[in-house]
C-alpha positions as CSV (number, residue, x, y, z in Angstrom):
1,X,30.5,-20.1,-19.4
2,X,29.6,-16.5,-18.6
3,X,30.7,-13.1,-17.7
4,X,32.6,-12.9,-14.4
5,X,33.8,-9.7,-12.9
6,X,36.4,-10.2,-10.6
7,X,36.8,-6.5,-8.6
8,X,40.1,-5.1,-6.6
9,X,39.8,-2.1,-4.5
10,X,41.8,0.2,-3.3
11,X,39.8,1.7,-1.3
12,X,35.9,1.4,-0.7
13,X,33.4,4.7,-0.8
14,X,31.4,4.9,2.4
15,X,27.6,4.7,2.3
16,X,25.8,8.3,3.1
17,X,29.1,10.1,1.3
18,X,28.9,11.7,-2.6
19,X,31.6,10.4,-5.1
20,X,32.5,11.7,-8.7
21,X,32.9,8.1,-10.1
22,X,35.2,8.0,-12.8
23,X,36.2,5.5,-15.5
24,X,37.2,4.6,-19.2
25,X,35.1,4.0,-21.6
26,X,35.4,1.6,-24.0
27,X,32.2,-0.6,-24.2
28,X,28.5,-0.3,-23.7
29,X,28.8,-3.0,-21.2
30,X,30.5,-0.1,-19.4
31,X,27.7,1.2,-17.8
32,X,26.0,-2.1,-16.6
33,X,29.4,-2.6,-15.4
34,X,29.6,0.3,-13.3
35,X,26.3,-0.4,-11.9
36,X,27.2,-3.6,-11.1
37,X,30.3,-2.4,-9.2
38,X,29.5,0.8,-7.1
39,X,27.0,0.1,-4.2
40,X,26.4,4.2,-3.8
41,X,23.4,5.1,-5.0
42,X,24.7,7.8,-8.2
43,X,22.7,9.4,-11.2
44,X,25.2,9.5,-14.8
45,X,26.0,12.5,-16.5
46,X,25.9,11.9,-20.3
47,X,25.6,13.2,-23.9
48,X,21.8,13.5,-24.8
49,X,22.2,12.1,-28.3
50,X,21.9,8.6,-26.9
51,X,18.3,9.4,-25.5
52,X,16.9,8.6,-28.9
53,X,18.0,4.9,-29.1
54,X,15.4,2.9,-29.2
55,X,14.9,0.9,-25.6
56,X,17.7,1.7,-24.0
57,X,17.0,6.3,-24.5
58,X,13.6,5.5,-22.7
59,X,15.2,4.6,-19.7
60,X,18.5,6.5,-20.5
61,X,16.7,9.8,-20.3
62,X,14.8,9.0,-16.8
63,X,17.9,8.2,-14.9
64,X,20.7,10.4,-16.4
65,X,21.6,14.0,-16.4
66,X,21.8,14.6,-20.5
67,X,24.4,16.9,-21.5
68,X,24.3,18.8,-25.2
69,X,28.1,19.4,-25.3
70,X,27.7,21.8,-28.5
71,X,25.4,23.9,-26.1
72,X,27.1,25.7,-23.5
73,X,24.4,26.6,-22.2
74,X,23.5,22.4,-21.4
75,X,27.0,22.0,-19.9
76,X,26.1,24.9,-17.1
77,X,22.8,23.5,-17.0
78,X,24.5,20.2,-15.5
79,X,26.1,21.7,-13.2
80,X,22.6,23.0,-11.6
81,X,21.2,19.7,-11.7
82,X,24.3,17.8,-10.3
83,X,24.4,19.9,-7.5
84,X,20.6,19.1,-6.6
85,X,21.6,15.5,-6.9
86,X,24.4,15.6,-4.8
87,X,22.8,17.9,-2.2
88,X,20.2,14.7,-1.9
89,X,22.6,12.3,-1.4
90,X,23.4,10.9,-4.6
91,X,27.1,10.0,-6.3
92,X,27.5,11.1,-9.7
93,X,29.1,9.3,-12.8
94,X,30.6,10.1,-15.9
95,X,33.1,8.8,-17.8
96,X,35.7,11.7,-18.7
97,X,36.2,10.5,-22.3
98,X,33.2,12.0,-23.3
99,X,32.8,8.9,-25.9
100,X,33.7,5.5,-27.1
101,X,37.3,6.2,-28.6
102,X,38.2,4.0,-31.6
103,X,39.1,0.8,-31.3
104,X,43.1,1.2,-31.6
105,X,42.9,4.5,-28.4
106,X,43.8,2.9,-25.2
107,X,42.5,5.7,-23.3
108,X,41.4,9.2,-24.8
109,X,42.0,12.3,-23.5
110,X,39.6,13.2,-20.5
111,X,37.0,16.2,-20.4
112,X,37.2,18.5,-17.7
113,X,33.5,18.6,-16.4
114,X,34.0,15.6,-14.1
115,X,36.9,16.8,-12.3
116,X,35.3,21.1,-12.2
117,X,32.0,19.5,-10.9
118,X,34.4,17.4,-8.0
119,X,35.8,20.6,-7.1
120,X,32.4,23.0,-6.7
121,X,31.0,20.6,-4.7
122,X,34.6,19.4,-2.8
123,X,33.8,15.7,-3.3
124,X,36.5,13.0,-3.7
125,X,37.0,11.6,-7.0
126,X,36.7,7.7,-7.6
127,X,38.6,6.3,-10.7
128,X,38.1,3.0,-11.5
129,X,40.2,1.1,-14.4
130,X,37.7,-1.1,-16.4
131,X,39.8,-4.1,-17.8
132,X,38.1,-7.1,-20.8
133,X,35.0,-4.8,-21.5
134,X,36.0,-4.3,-25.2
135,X,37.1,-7.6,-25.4
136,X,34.0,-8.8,-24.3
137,X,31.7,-6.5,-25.8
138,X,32.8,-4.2,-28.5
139,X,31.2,-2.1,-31.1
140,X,32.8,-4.2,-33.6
141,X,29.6,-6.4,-35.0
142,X,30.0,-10.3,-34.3
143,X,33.0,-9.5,-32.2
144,X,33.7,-10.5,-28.4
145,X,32.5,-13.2,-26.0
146,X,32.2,-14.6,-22.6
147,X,34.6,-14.5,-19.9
148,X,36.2,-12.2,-17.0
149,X,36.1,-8.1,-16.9
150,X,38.3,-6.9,-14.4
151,X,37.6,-3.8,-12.2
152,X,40.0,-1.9,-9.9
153,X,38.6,0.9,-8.0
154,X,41.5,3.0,-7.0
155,X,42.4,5.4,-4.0
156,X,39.9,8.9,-4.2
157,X,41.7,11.8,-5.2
158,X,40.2,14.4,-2.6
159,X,39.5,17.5,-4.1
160,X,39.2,19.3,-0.4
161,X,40.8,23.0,-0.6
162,X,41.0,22.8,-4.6
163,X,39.9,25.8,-6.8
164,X,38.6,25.6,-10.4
165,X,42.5,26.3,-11.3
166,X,43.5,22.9,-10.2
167,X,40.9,21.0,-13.1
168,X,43.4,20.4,-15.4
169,X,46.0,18.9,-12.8
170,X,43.5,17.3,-11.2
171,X,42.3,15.4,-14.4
172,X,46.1,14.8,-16.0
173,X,46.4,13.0,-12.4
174,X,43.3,11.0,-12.5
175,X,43.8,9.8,-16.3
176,X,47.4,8.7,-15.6
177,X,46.1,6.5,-12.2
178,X,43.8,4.9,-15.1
179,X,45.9,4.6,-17.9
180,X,48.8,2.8,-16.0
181,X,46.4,0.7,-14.5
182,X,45.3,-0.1,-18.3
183,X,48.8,-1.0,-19.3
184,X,49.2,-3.1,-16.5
185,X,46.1,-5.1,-17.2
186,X,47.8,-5.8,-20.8
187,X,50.7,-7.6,-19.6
């Protein structure tokens, strides 16, 4: 027996269209997860620090946007390079935690760059609730196993007519659609 994914959607994206693709993070299986379930082709926006794993920072660092977040001049420089991704088509991708949380955090509070970089370009926001991933994959050593992950992709928020002063609504909104979604995967 293997991994299964079994996916639910709310709603699908539509090819030729830029997404911010949202989701928690709780697993490193995350990301192969995610590429697994969007069929838009998307670039990731994440912290540089994992660029210098061994393997896995070689490739990392050729098909991600890296991000210092102690530099604030890194953070703007996202934005620049997001928005030459998205004007060539691409989808972009970052999970809003900013981090694994610890084991015992269901769902940790969310950044705002995801949800300020939806509303300069006026994209639609994705969320999608990853269900099994820590059970199946943790960071806990010798821990975890085979079996099914389960994936909702939810309705897009549309960020059409937003301004910068909507980020924190926008991103309370999107964390809530994901952690209910969490809490009903637990039952």
């Amino acid at each position: 027996m293997g991994f299964t994914v079994k996916i639910e959607a709310q709603q699908l994206p539509e090819k030729d269209k830029s997404y911010m693709f949202i989701a928690n993070h709780t697993s490193m299986v995350d990301i192969m997860l995610m590429l697994s379930c969007v069929k838009n082709p998307f670039v990731f926006v994440g912290k540089k620090e994992l660029a210098k794993l061994p393997l896995f920072g070689f490739f990392y660092k050729r098909t991600c946007i890296l991000v210092d977040r102690s530099s604030a001049k890194s953070r703007q420089a996202v934005f620049l390079r997001a928005q030459k991704r998205l004007k060539s088509g691409l989808s972009i991708c970052i999970f809003p935690e900013g981090g694994v949380p610890e084991e015992h955090i269901l769902l940790d509070d969310f950044k705002d760059g995801a949800f300020r970089l939806a509303i300069n370009h006026q994209i639609p926001i994705v969320p999608l609730t990853f269900a099994d991933t820590k059970r199946r994959f943790s960071y806990t050593f010798f821990s975890g196993g085979p079996g099914r992950m389960r994936v909702k992709i939810h309705r897009f928020l549309y960020t059409n007519g937003l301004t910068i002063h909507d980020t924190k609504v926008l991103n309370s909104r999107s964390r809530e659609i994901i952690l209910t979604q969490l809490e009903r995967f637990k039952k």
